[in-house]
N, CA, C and O atoms as a GROMACS GRO file, in nm:
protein
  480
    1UNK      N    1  -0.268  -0.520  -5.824
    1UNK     CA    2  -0.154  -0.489  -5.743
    1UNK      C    3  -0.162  -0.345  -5.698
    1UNK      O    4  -0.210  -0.262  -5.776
    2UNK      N    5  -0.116  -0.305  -5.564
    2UNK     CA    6  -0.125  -0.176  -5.530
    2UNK      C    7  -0.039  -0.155  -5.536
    2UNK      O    8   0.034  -0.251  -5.509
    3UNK      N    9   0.040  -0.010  -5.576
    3UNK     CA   10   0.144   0.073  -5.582
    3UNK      C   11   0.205   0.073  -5.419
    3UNK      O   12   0.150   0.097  -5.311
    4UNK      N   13   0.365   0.026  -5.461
    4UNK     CA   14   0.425   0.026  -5.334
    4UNK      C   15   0.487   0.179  -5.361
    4UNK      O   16   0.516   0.247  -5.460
    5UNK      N   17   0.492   0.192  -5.232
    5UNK     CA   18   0.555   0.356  -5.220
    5UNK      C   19   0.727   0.295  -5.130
    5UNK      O   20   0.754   0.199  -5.058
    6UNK      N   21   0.790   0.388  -5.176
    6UNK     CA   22   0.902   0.401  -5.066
    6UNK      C   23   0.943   0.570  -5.043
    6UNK      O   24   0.917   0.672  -5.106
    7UNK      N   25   1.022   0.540  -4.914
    7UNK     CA   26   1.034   0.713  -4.835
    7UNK      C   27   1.183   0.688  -4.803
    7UNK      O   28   1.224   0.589  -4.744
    8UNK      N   29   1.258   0.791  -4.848
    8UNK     CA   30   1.376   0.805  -4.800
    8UNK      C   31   1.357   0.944  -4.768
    8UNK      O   32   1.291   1.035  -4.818
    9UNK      N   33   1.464   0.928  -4.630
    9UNK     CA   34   1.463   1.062  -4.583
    9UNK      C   35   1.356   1.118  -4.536
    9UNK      O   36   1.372   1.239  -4.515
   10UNK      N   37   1.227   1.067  -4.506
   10UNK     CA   38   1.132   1.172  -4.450
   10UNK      C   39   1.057   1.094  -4.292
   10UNK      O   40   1.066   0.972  -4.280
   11UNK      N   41   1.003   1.161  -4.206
   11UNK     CA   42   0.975   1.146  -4.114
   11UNK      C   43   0.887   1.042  -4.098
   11UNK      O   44   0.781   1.060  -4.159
   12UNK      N   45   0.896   0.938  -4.036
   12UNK     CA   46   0.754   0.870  -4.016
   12UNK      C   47   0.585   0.903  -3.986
   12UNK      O   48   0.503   0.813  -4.002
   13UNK      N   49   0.552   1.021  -3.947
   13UNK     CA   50   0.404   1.075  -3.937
   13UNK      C   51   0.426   1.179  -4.054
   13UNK      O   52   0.368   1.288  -4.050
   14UNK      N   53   0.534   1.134  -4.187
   14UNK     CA   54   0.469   1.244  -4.280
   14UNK      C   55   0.387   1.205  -4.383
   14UNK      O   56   0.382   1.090  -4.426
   15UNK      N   57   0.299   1.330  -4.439
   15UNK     CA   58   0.202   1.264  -4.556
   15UNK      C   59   0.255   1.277  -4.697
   15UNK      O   60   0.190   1.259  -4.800
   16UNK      N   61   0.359   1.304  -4.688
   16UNK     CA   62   0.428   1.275  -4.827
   16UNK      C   63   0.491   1.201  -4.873
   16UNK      O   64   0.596   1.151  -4.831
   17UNK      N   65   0.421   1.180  -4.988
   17UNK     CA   66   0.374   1.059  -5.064
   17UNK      C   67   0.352   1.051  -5.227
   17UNK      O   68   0.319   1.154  -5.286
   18UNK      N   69   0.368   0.937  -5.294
   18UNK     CA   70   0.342   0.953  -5.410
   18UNK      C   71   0.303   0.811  -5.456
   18UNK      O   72   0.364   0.710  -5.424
   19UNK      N   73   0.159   0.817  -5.563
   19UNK     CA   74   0.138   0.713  -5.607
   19UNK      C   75   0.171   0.713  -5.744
   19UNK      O   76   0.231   0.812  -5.786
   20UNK      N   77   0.139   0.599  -5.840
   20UNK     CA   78   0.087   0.584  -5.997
   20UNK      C   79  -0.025   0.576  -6.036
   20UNK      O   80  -0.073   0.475  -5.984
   21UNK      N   81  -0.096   0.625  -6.098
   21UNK     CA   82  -0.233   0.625  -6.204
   21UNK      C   83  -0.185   0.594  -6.335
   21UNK      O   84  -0.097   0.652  -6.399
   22UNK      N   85  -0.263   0.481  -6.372
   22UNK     CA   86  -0.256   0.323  -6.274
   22UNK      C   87  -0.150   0.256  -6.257
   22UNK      O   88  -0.041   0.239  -6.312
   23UNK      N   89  -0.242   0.200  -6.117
   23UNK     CA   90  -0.102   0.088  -6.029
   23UNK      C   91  -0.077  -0.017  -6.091
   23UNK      O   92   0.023  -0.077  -6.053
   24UNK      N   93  -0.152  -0.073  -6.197
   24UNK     CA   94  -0.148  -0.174  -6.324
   24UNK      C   95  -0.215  -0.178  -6.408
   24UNK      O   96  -0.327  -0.129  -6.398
   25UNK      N   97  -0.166  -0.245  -6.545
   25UNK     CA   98  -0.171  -0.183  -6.639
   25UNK      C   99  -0.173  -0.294  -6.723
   25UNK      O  100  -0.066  -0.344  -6.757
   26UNK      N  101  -0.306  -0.351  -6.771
   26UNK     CA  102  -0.283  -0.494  -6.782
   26UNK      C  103  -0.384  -0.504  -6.954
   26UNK      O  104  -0.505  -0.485  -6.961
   27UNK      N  105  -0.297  -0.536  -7.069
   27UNK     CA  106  -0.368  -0.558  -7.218
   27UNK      C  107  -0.348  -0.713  -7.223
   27UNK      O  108  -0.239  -0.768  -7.244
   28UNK      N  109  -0.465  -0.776  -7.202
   28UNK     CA  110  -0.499  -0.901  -7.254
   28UNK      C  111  -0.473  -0.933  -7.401
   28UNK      O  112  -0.418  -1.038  -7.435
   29UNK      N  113  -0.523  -0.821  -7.504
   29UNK     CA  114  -0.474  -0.876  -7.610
   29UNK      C  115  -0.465  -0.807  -7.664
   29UNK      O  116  -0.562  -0.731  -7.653
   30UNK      N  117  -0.358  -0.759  -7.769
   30UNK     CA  118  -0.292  -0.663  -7.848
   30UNK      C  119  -0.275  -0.707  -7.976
   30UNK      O  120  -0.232  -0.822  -7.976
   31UNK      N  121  -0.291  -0.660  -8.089
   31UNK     CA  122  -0.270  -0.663  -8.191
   31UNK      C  123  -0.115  -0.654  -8.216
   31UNK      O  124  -0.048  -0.560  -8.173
   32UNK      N  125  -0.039  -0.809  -8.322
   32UNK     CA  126   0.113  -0.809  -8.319
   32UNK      C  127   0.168  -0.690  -8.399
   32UNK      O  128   0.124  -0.658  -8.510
   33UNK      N  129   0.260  -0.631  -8.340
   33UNK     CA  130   0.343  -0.518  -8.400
   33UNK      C  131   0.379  -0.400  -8.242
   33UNK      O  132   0.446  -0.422  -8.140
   34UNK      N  133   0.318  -0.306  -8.276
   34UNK     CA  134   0.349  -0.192  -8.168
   34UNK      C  135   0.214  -0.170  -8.083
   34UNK      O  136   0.099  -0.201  -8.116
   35UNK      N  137   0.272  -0.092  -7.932
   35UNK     CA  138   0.144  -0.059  -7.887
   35UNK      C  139   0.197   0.045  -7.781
   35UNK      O  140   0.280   0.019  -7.694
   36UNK      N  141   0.131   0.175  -7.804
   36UNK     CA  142   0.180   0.291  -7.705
   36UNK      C  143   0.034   0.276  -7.627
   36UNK      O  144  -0.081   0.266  -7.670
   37UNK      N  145   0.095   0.280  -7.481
   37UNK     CA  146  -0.005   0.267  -7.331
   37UNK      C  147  -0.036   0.433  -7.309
   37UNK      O  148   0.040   0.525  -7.341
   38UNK      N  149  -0.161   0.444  -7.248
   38UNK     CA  150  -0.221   0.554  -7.223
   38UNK      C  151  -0.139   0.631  -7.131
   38UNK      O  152  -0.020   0.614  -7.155
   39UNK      N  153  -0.166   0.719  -7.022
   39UNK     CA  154  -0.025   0.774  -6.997
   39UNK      C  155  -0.083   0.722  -6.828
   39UNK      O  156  -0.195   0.700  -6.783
   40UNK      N  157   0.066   0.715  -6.765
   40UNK     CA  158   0.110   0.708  -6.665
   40UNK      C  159   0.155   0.842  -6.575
   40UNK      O  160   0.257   0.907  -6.596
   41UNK      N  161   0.054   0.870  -6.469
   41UNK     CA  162   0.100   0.989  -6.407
   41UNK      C  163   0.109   0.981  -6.248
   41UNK      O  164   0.033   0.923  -6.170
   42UNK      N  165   0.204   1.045  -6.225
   42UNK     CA  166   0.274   1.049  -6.027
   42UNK      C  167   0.193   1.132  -5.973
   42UNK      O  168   0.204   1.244  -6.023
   43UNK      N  169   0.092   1.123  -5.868
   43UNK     CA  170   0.016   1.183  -5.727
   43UNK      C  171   0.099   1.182  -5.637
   43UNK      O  172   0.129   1.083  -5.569
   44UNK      N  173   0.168   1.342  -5.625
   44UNK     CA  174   0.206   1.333  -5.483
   44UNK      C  175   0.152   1.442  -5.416
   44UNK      O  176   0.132   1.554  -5.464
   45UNK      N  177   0.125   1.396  -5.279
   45UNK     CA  178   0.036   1.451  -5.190
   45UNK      C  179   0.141   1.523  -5.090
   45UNK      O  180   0.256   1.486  -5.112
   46UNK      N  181   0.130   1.611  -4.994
   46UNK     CA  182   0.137   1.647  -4.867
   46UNK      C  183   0.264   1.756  -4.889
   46UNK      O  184   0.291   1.831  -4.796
   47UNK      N  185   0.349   1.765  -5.028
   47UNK     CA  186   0.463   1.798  -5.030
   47UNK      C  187   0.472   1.935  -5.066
   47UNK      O  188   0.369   2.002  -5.077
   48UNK      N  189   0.607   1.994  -5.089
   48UNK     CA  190   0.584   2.130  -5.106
   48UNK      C  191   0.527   2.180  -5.206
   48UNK      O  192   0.445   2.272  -5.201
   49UNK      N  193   0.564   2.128  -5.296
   49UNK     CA  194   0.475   2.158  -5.428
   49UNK      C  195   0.597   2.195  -5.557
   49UNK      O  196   0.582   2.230  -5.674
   50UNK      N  197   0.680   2.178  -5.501
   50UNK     CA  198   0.821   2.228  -5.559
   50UNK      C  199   0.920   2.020  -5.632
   50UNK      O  200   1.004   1.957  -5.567
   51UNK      N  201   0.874   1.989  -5.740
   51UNK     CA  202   0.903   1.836  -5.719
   51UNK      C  203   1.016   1.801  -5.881
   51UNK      O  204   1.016   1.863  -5.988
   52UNK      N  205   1.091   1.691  -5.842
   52UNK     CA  206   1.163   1.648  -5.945
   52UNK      C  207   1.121   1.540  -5.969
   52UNK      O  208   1.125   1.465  -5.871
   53UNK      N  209   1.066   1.479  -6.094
   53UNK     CA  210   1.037   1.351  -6.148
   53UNK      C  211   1.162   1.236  -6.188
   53UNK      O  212   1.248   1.293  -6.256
   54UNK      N  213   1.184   1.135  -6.171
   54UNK     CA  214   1.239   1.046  -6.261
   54UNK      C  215   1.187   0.870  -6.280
   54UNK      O  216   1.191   0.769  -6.210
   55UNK      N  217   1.150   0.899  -6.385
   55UNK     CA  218   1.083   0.777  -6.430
   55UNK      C  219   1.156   0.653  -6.512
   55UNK      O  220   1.192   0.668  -6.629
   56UNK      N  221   1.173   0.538  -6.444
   56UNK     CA  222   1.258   0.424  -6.467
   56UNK      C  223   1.171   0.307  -6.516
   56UNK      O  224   1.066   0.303  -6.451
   57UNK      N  225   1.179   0.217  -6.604
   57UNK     CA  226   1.199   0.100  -6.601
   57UNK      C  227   1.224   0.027  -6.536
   57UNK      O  228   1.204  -0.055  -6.626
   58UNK      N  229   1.261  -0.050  -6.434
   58UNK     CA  230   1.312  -0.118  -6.300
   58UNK      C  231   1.360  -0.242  -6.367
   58UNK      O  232   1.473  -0.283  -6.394
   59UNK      N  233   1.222  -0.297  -6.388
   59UNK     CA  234   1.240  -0.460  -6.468
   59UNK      C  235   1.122  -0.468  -6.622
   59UNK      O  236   1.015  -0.429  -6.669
   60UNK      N  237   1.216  -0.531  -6.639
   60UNK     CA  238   1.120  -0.619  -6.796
   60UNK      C  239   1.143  -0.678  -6.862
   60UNK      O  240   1.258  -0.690  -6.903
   61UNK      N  241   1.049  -0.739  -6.902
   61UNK     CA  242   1.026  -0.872  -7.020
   61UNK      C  243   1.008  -0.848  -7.122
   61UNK      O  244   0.899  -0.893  -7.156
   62UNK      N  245   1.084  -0.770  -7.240
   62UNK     CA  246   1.012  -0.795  -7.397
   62UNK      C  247   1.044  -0.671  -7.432
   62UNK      O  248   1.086  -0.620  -7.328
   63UNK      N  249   1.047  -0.593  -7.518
   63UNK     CA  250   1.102  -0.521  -7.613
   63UNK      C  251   0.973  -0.418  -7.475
   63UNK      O  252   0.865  -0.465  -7.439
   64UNK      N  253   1.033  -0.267  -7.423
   64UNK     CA  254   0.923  -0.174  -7.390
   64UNK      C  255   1.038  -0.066  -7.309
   64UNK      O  256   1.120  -0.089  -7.221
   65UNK      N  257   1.000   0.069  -7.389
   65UNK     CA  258   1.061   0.146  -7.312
   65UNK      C  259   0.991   0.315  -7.320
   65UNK      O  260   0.940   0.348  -7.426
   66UNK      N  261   0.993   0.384  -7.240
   66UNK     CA  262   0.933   0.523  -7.165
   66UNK      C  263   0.976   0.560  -7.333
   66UNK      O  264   1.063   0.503  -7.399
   67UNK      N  265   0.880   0.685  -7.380
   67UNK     CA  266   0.877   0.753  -7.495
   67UNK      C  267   0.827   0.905  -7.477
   67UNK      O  268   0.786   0.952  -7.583
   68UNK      N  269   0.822   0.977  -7.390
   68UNK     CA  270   0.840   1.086  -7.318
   68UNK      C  271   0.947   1.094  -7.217
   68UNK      O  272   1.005   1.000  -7.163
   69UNK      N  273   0.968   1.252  -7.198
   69UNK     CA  274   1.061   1.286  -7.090
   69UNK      C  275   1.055   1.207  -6.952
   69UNK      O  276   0.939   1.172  -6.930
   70UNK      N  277   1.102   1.188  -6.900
   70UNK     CA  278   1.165   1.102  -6.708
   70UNK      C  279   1.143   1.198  -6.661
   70UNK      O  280   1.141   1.179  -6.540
   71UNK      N  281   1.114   1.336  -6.694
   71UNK     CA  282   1.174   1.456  -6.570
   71UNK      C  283   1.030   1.518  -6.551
   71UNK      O  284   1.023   1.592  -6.452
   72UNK      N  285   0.892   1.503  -6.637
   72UNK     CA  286   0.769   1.541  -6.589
   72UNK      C  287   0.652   1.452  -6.538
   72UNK      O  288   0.614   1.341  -6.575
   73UNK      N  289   0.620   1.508  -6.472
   73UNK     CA  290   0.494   1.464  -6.385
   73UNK      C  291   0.388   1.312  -6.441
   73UNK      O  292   0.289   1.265  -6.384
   74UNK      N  293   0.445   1.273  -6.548
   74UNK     CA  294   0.372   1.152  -6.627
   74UNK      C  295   0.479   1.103  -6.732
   74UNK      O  296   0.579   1.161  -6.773
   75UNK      N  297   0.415   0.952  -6.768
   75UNK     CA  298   0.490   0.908  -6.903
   75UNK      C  299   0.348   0.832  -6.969
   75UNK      O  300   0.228   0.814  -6.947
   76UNK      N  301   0.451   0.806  -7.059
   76UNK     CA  302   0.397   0.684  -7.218
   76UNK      C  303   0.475   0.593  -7.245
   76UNK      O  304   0.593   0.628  -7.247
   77UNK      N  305   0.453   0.484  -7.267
   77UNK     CA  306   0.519   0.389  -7.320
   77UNK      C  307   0.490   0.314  -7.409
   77UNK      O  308   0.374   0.279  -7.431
   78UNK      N  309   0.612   0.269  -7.490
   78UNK     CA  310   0.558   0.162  -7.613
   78UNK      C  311   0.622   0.063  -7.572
   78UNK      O  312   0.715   0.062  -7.491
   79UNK      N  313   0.558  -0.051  -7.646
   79UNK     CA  314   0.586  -0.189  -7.636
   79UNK      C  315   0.599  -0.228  -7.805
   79UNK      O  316   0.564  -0.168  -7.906
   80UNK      N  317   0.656  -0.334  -7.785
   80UNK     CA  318   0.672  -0.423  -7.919
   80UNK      C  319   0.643  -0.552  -7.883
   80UNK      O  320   0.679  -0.586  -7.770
   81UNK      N  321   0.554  -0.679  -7.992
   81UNK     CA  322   0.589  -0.817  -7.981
   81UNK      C  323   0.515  -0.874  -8.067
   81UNK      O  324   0.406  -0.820  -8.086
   82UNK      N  325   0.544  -0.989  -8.141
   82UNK     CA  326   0.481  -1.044  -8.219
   82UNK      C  327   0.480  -1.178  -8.116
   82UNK      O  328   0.582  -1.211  -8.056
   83UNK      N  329   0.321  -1.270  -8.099
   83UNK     CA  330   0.297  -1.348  -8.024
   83UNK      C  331   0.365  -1.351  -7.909
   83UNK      O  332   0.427  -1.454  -7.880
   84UNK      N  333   0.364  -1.236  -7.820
   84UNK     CA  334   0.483  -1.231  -7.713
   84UNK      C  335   0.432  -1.184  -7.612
   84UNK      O  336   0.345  -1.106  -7.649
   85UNK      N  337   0.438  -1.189  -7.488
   85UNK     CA  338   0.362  -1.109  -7.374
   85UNK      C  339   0.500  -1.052  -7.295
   85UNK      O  340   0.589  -1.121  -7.247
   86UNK      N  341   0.487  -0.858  -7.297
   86UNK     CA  342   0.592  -0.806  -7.268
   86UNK      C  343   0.538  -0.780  -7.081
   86UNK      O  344   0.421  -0.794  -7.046
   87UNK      N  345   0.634  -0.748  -7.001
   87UNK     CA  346   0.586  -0.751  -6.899
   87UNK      C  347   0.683  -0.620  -6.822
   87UNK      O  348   0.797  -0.640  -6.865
   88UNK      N  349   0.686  -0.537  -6.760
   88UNK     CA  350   0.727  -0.443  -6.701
   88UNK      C  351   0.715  -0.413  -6.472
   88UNK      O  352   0.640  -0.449  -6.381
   89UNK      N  353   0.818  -0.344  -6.486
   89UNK     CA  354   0.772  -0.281  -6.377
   89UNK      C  355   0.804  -0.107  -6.400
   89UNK      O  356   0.901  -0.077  -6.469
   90UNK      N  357   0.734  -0.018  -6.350
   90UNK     CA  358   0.755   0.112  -6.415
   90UNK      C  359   0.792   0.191  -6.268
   90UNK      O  360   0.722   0.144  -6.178
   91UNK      N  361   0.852   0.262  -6.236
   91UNK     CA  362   0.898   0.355  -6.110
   91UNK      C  363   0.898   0.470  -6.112
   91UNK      O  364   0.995   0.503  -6.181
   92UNK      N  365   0.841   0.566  -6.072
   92UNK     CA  366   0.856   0.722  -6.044
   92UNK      C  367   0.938   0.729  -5.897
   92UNK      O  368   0.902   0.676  -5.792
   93UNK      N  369   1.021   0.784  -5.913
   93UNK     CA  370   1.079   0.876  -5.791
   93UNK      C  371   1.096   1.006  -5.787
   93UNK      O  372   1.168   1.067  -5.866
   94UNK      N  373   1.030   1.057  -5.695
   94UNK     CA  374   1.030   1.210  -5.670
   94UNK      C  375   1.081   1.270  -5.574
   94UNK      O  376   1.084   1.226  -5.459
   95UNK      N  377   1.143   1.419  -5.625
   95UNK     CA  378   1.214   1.452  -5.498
   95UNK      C  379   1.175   1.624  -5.493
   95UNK      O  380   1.183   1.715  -5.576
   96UNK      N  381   1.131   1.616  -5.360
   96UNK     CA  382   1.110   1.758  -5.327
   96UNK      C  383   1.189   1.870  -5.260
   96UNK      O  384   1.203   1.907  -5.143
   97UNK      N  385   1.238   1.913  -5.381
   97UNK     CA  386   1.327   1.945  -5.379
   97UNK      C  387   1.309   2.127  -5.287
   97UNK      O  388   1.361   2.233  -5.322
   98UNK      N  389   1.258   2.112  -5.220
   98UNK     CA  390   1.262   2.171  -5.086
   98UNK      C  391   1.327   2.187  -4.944
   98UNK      O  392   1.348   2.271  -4.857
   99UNK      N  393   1.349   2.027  -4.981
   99UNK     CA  394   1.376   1.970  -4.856
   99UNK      C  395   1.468   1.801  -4.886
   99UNK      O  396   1.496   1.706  -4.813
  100UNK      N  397   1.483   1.823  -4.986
  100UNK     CA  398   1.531   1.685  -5.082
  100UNK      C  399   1.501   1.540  -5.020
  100UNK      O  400   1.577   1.453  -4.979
  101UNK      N  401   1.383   1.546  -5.026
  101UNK     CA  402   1.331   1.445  -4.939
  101UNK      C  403   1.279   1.295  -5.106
  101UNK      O  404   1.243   1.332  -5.218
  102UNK      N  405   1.284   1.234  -5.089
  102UNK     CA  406   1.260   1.161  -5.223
  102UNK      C  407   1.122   1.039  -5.147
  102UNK      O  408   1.082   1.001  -5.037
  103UNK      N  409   1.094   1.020  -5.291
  103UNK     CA  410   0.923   0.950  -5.246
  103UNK      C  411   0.920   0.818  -5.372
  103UNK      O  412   0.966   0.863  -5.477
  104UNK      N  413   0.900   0.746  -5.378
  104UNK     CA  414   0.842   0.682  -5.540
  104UNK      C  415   0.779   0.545  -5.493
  104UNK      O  416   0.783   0.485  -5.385
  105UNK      N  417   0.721   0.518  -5.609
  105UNK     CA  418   0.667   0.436  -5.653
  105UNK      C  419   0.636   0.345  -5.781
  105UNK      O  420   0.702   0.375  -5.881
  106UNK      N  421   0.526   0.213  -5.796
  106UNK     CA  422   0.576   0.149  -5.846
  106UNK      C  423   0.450   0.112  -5.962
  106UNK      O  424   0.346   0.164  -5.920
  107UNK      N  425   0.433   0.057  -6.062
  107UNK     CA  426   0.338   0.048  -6.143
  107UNK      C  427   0.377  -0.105  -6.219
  107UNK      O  428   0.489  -0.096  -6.269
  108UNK      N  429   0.328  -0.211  -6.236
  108UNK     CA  430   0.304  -0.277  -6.285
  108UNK      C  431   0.238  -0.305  -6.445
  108UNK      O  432   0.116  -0.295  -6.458
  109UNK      N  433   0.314  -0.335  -6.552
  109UNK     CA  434   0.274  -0.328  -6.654
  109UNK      C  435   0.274  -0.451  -6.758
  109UNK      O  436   0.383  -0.496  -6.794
  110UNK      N  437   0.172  -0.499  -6.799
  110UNK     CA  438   0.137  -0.641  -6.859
  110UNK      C  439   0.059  -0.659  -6.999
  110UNK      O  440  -0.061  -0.685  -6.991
  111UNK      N  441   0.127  -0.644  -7.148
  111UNK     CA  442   0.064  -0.665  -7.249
  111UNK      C  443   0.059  -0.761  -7.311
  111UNK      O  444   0.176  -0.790  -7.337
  112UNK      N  445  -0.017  -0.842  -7.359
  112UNK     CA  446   0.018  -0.990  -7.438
  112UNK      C  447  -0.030  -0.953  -7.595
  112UNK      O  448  -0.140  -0.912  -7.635
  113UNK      N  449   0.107  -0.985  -7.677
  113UNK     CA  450   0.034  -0.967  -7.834
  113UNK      C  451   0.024  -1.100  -7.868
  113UNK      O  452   0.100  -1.191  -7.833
  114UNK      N  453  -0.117  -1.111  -7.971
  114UNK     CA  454  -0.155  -1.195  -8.029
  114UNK      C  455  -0.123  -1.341  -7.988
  114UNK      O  456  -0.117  -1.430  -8.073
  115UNK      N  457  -0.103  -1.363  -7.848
  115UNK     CA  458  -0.055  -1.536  -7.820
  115UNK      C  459  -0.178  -1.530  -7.727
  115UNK      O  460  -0.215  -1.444  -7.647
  116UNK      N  461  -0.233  -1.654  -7.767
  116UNK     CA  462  -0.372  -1.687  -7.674
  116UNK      C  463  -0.325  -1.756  -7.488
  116UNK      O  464  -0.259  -1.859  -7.471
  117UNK      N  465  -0.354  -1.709  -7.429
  117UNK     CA  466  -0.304  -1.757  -7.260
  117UNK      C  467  -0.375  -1.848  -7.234
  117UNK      O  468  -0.486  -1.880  -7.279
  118UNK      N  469  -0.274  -1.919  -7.116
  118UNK     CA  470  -0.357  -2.012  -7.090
  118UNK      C  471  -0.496  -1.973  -6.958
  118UNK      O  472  -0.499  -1.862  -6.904
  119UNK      N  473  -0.581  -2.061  -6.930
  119UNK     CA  474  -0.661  -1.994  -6.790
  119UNK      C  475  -0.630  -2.005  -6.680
  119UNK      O  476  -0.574  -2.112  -6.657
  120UNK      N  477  -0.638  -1.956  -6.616
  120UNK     CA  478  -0.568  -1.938  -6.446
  120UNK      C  479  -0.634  -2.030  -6.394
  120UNK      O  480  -0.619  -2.056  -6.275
   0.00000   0.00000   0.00000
């Protein structure tokens, strides 16, 4: 899945912008109990350089929530499940606060503990 971006407030020929590293985030199989994900960090390009982070949860499936600050440039997250596949969507919105122009985007996040899947 590619990172959807949205733009409020800014011009249509502008290059500011912001993605996720990575746009998904996908553990086939996890050992049952806990599992903290590598970190999640916001690219934004073209802007002043002056930026406010906030990092959301949007949607999810299964015990998982941000375990660092919302307000810097990256997160971490843990998950929980015994035979359970937790499923997320993760959001950065940024605002440059220059010009209070806001940018974000979207990250996709998919762990399955210990339950065998079926094949696609």
């Amino acid at each position: 899945m590619i990172s959807k971006m949205l733009l409020s407030g800014v011009a249509a020929n502008s290059d500011y912008s912001v993605s996720i590293t990575p746009s998904e985030y996908v553990i086939g199989q996890a050992n049952n109990g806990s599992f903290t994900t590598s970190r999640f960090t916001a690219n934004v390009l073209s802007g002043s350089g002056n930026y406010e982070y906030n990092w959301t949860l949007t949607s999810q499936a299964g015990v998982i929530s941000i375990v660092t600050d919302t307000d810097q440039d990256y997160c971490i997250l843990n998950a929980q499940g015994v035979n359970d596949v937790v499923t997320a969507t993760l959001n950065c919105e940024v605002t440059d606060t220059n010009n209070s122009t806001i940018v974000s985007a979207e990250s996709s996040i998919f762990i399955n503990f210990g339950k065998d899947l079926e094949p696609f």
